[in-house]
C-alpha positions as CSV (number, residue, x, y, z in Angstrom):
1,X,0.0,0.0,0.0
2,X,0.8,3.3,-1.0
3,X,1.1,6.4,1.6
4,X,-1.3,9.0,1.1
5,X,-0.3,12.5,0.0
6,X,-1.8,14.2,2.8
7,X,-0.7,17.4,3.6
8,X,-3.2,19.6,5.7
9,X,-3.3,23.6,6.0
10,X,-1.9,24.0,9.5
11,X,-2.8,27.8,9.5
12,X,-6.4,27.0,9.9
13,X,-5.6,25.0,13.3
14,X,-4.3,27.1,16.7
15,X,-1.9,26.3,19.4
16,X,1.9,24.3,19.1
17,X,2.6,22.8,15.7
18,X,1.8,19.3,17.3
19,X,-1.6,20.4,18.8
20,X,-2.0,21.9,15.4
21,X,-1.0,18.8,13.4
22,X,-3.2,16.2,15.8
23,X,-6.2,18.6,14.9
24,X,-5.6,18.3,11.4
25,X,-5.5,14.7,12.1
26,X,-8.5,14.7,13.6
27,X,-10.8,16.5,11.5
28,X,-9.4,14.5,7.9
29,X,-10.5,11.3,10.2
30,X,-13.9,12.8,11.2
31,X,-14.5,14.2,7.7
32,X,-13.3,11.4,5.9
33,X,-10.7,13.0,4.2
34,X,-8.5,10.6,5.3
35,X,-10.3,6.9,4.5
36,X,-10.8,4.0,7.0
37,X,-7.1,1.7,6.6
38,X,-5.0,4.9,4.5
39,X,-1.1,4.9,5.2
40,X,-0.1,7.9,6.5
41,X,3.1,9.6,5.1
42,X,6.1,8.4,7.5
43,X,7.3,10.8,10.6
44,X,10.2,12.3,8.7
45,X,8.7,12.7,5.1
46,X,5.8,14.5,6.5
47,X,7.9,16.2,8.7
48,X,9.8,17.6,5.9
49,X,6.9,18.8,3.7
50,X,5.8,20.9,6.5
51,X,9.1,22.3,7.6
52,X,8.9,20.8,11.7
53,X,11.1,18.4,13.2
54,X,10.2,14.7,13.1
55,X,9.8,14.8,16.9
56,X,6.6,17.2,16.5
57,X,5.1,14.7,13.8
58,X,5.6,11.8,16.0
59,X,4.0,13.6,18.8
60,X,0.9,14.6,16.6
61,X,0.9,10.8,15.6
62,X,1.0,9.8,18.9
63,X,-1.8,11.9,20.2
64,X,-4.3,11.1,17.2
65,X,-3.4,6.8,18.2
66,X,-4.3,7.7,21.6
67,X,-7.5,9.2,20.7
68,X,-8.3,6.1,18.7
69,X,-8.0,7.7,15.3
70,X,-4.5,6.0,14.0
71,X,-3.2,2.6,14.7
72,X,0.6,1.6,14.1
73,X,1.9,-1.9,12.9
74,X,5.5,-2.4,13.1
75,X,7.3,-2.4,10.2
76,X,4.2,-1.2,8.4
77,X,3.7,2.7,9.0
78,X,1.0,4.3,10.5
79,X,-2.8,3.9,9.8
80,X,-6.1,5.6,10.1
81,X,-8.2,3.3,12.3
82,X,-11.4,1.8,11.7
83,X,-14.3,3.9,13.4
84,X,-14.7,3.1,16.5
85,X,-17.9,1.3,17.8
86,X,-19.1,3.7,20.1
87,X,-19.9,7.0,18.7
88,X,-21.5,9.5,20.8
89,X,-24.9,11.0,19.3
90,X,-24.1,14.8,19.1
91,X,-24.8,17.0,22.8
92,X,-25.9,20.3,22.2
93,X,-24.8,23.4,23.3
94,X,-27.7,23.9,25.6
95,X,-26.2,20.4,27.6
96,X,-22.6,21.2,27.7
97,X,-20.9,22.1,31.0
98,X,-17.5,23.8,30.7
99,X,-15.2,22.9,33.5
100,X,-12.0,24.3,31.0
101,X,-11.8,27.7,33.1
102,X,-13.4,29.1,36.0
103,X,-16.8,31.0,35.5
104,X,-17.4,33.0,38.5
105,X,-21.3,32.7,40.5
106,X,-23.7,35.7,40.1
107,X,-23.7,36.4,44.2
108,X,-24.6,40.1,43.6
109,X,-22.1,41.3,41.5
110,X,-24.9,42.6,38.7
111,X,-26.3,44.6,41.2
112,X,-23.9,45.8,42.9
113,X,-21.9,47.1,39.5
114,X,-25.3,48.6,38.1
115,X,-25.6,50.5,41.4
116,X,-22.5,52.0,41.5
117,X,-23.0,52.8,37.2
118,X,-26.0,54.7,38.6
119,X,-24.0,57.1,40.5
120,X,-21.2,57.4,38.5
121,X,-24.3,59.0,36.0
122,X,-24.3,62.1,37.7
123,X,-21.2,62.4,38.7
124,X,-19.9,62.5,34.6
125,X,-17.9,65.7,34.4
126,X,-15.9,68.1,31.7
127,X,-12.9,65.4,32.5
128,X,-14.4,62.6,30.8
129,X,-13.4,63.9,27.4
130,X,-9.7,64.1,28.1
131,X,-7.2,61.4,28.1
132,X,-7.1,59.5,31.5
133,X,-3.9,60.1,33.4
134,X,-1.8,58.3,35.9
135,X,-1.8,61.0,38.5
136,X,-6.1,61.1,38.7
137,X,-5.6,57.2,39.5
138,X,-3.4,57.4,43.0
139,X,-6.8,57.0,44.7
140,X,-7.2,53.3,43.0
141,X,-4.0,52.5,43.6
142,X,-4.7,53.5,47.5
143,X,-7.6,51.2,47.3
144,X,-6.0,48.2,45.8
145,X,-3.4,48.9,48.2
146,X,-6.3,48.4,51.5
147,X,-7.7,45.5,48.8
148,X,-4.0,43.5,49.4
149,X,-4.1,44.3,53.0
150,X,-4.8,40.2,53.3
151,X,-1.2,39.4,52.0
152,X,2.3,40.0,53.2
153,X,3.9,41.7,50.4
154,X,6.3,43.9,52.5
155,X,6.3,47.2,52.7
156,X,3.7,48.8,50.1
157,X,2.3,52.2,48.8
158,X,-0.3,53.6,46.7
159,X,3.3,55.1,44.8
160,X,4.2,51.1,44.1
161,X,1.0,50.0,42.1
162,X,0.5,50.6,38.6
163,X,-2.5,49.3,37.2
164,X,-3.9,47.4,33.9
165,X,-6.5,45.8,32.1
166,X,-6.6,42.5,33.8
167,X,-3.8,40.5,34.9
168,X,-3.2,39.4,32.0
169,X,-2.1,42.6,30.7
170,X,-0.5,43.4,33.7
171,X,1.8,40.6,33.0
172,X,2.6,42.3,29.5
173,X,2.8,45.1,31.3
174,X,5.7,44.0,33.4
175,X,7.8,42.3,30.8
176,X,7.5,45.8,28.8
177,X,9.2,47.3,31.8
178,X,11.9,43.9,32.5
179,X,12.9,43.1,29.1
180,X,16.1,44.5,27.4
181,X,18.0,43.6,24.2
182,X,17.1,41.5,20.9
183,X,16.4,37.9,22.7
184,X,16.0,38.3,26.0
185,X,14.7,34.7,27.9
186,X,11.8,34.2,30.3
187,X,11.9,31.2,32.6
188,X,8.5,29.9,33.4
189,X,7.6,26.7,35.2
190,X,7.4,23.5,33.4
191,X,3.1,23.3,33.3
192,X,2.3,27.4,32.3
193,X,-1.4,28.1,31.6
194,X,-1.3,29.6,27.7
195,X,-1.4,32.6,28.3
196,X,1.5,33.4,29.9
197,X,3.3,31.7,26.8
198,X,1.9,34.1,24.5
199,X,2.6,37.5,26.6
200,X,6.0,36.1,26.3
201,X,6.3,35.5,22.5
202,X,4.3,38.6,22.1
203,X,7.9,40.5,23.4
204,X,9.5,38.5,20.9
205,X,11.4,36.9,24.3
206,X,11.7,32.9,24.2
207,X,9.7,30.8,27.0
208,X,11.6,28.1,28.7
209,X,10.5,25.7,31.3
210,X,11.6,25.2,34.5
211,X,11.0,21.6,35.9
212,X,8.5,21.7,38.6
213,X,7.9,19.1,41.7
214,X,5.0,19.0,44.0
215,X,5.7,22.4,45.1
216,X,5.9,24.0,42.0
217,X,9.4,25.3,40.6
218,X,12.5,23.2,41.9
219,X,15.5,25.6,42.9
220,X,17.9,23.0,41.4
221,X,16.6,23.3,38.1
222,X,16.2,26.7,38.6
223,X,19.8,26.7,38.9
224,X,20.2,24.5,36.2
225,X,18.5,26.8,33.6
226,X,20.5,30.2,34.7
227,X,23.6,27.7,33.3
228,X,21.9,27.6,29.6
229,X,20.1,30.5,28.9
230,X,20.7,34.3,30.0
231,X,17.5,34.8,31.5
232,X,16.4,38.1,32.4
233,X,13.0,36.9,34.4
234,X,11.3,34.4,35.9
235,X,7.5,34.2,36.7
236,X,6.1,31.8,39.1
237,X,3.0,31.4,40.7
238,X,4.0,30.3,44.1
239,X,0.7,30.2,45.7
240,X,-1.4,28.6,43.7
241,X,0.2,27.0,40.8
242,X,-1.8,26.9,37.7
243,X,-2.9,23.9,36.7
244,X,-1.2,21.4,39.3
245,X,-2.9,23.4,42.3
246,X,0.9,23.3,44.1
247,X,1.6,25.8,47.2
248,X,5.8,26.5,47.7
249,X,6.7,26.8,51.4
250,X,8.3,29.2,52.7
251,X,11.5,27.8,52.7
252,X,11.1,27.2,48.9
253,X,10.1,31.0,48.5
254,X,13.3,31.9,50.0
255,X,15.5,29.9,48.0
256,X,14.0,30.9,44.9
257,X,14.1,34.7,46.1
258,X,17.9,33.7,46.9
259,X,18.5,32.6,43.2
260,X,17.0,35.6,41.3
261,X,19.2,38.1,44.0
262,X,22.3,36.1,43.2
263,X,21.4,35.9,38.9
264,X,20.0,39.2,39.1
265,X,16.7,38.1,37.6
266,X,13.7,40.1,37.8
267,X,10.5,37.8,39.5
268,X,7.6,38.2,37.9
269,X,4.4,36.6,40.9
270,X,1.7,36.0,39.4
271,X,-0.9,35.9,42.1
272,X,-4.6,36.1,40.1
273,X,-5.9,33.0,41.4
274,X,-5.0,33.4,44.8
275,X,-8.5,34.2,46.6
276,X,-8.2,32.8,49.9
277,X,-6.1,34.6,52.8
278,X,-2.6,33.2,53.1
279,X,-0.4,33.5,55.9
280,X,2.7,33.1,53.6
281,X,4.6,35.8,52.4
282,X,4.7,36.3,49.5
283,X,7.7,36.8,46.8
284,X,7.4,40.2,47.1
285,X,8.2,40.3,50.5
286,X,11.4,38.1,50.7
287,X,13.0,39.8,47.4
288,X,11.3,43.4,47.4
289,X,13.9,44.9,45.5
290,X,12.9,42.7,42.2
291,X,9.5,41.0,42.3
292,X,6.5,42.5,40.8
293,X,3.3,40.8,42.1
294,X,0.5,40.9,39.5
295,X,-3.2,40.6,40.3
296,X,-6.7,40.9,39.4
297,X,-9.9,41.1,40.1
298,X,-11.1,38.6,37.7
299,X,-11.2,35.8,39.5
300,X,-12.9,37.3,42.5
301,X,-15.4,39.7,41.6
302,X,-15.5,39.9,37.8
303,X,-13.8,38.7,34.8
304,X,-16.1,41.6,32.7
305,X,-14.3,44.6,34.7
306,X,-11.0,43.6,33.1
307,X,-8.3,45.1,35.6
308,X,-5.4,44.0,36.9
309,X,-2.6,45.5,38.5
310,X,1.2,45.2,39.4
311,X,2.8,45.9,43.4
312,X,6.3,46.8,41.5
313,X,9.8,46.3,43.5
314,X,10.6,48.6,45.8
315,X,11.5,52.5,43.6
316,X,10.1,50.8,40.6
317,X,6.5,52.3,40.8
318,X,7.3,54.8,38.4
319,X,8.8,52.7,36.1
320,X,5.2,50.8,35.8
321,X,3.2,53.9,35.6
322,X,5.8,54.6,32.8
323,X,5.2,51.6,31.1
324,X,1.2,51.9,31.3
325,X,1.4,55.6,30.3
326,X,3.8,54.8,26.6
327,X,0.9,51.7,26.5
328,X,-2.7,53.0,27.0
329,X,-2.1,56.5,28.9
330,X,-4.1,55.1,32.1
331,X,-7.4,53.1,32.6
332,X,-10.9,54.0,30.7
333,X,-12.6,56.1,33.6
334,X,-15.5,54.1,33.5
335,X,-13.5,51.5,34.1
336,X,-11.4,53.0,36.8
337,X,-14.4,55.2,38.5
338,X,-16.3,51.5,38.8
339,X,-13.5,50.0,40.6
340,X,-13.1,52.7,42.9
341,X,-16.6,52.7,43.8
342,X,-16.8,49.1,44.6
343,X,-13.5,48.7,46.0
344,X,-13.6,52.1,48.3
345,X,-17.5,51.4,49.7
346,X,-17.0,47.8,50.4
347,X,-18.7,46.0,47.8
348,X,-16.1,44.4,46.1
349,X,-15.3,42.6,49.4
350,X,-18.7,41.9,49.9
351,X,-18.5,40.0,46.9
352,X,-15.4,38.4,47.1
353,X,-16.5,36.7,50.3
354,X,-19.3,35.5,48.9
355,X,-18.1,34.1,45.9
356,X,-15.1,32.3,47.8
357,X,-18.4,30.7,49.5
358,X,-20.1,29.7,46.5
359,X,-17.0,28.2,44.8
360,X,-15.8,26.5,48.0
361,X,-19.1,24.7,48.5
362,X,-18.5,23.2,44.4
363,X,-15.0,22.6,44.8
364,X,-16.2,20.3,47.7
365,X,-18.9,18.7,45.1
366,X,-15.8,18.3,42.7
367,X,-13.3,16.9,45.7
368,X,-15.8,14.5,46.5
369,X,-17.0,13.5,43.6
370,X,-13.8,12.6,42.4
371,X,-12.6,11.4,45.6
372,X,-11.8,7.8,44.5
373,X,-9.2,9.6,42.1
374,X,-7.1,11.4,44.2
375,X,-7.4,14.8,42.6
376,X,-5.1,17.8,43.7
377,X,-6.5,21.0,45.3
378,X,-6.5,23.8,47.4
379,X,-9.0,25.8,49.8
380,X,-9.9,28.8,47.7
381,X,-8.7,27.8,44.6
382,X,-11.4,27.2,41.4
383,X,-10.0,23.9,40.2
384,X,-8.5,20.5,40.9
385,X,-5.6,18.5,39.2
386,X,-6.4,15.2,38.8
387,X,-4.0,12.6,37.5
388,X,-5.3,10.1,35.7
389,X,-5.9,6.6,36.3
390,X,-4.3,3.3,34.5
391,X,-6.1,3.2,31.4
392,X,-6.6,6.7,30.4
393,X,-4.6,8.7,28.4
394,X,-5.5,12.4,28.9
395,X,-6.1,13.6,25.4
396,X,-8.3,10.5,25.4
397,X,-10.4,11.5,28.2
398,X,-10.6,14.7,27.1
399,X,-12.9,13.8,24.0
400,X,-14.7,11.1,25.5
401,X,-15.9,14.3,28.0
402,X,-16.4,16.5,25.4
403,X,-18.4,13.5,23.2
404,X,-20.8,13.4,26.6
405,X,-21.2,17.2,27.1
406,X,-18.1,18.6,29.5
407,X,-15.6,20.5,28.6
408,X,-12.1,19.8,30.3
409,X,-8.4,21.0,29.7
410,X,-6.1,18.2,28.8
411,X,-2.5,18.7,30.4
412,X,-1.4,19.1,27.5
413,X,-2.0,22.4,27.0
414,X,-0.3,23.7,29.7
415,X,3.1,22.5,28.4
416,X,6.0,24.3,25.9
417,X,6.9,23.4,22.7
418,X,7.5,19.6,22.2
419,X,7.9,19.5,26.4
420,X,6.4,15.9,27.5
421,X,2.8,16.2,29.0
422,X,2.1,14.4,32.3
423,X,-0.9,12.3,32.5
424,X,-3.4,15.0,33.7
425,X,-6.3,16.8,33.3
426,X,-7.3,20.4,34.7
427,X,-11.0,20.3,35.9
428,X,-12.4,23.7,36.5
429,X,-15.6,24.9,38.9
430,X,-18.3,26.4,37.0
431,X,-19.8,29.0,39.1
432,X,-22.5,30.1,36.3
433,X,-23.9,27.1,36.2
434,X,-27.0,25.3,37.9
435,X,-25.6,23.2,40.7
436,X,-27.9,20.5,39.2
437,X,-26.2,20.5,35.6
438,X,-22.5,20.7,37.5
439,X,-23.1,18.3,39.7
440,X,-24.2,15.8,36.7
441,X,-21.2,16.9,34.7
442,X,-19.2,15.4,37.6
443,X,-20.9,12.3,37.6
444,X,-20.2,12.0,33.7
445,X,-16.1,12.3,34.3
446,X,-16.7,9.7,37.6
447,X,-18.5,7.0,35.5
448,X,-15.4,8.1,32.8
449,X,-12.7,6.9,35.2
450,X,-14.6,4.2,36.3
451,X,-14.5,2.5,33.5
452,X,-11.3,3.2,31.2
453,X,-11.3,1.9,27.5
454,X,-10.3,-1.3,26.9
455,X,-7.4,-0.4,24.1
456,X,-7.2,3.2,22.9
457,X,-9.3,2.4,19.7
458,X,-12.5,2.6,21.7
């Protein structure tokens, strides 16, 4: 037999070449462009045509056997597998829950954010039509100052905040200010949400991984990666490690801090998912002179407000403001005005507490439902990490979900480049929807784990 001639449009498909290739894969099976029993081209021919290495292709291969679509014969090739005898009927939209990121509960917010709108009406002045500045914001930053009161970042001031639109712009923000020369490098840990890889690329800087353990960034490798590449930053979430859930202890935090004060590297703490109150300090407070400890409000009060700020080292305030200023002059004022309302009179505590309420009481549903499987977690924290038992591969469970109606994030999105993927899945709380319909979705991935495929063609 003959090998096919396949060659698919990889623009069309987002994410890492591999992701990008397995999709391809998929929908030529699905669609039929690629028959029942066809040959596919070997690794390094088709690697060839489409200018990756061979290791990308064979991961792409790899992925689309897992998921049942291919089947490899030694000394053969690679083949497209017959269809596989269950086939899920189509779920629709209406029945799907998505556990892939956190969707914060209603517990107010609406009203509280069309109450303040109401009296920011009459309040609309002549200032409204010129460009926002950074000096008419030093009352938000005072407020987000009292807002961080929880957390033991040092020694802080309205003069160290600068503030953005969301945290993930604040992010951005900060590698605007770190960043020097034509290819600088940007450690991040091994397992980085995607995010943070794009802000990265989008400085034309190169991501690379730092290996991680169960409390997140090792020192050692740390260490290890200073040796290869002239760094300039590292960001770690030390808290509340997104996707493995993983708190560093104190004596962790200090060695890191110790690392970036000896390499001179700038720490960039990402700290957006940390709602609960932590007695830890935090990286800010061990290496003042060099972190900048990035926040929002999205995943406490609401994802729609879009801001985020940055605590910046210690004399580096300016150096934010700076940044924001070249970048967007200063926050919308209807943007800023709301937050200072809700933030100054209460509210946005108000709601905070209540939606650290709601979520716990689903995380619990989640924990427990799950239970059987071990899943990682953390009081406050709006998802679990949950390794996957024998039999499962985790791009595999991730469509058999999605063929019965939940949405889940498959480890490996969270890794760089060709990086190996553990054997994990991020499961999310969905605060928007009915407990009912979440607490179903959860019985779906238990009966899922329950009972593993036979052989990855099923």
């Amino acid at each position: 037999m003959t090998d096919t001639m396949w060659q698919p449009d990889l623009s069309r498909f987002p994410g890492p070449k591999y992701q990008a290739l397995a999709g391809a894969l998929r929908q030529a099976v699905r669609s039929g462009a690629l028959e029942t029993g066809a040959r596919l081209p070997p690794v390094r021919d088709l690697a060839w045509r489409l200018g990756m290495t061979p290791g990308t292709v064979a991961r792409a291969y790899q992925i689309a056997m897992q998921e049942g679509l291919l089947t490899g014969e030694v000394g053969r090739g690679t083949f497209v597998a017959p269809r596989p005898v269950r086939i899920a009927a189509p779920v629709p939209d209406s029945a799907i829950t998505d556990l892939r990121s956190p969707e914060l509960p209603d517990v107010g917010q609406m009203a509280e954010i069309a109450r303040s709108l109401q009296g920011m009406a009459g309040r609309i002045g002549a200032d409204w039509l010129t460009y926002p500045s950074q000096r008419a914001e030093a009352p938000l930053r005072g407020a987000v100052v009292d807002w961080l009161s929880d957390r033991d970042l040092g020694a802080v001031g309205p003069d160290d905040v600068a503030l953005a639109n969301g945290g993930q712009a604040a992010i951005g923000l900060v590698l605007q200010a770190c960043l020097r020369g034509p290819d600088p490098v940007v450690l991040l840990e091994a397992l980085a949400y995607p995010g943070l890889r794009h802000a990265v690329r989008l400085m034309r800087a190169e991501p690379v991984g730092v290996e991680m353990d169960q409390e997140g960034m090792r020192p050692d490798a740390l260490r290890a990666a200073l040796l290869r590449h002239p760094a300039q930053a590292v960001c770690l979430t030390p808290q509340a490690q997104n996707p493995t859930t993983a708190c560093m202890r104190l004596s962790r935090r200090s060695e890191i801090a110790a690392i970036a004060r000896e390499a001179g590297l700038q720490v960039i703490e990402d700290d957006c998912y940390s709602v609960a109150e932590s007695a830890q300090p935090t990286l800010r407070a061990l290496a003042p002179e060099r972190t900048w400890y990035v926040g929002s409000l999205s995943k406490s009060v609401s994802a729609g407000l879009r801001f985020g700020y940055v605590v910046c080292p210690e004399g580096q305030g300016e150096v934010g403001r700076l940044a924001a200023q070249h970048g967007y002059f200063a926050l919308a004022r209807p943007v800023s005005d709301l937050c200072l309302d809700l933030l100054t009179t209460g509210a946005a505590q108000r709601i905070r507490r209540a939606v650290v309420a709601e979520l716990g009481a689903r995380l619990q549903v989640l924990v427990g439902g799950l239970a059987p499987w071990s899943p990682a977690w953390q009081p406050g924290l709006p998802f679990v990490w949950l390794t996957l038992p024998r039999g499962w591969r985790a791009s595999t469970f991730a469509r058999m979900a999605e063929a019965e109606g939940v949405l889940i994030r498959s480890a490996d999105e969270y890794v760089l480049n060709d990086d190996r993927a553990p054997n994990a899945v991020r499961l999310s709380v969905a605060g928007g929807v009915p407990r009912p319909a979440f607490e179903a979705a959860i019985a779906v991935l238990a009966r899922l784990l329950a009972s593993p495929p036979r052989d990855m063609s099923v």
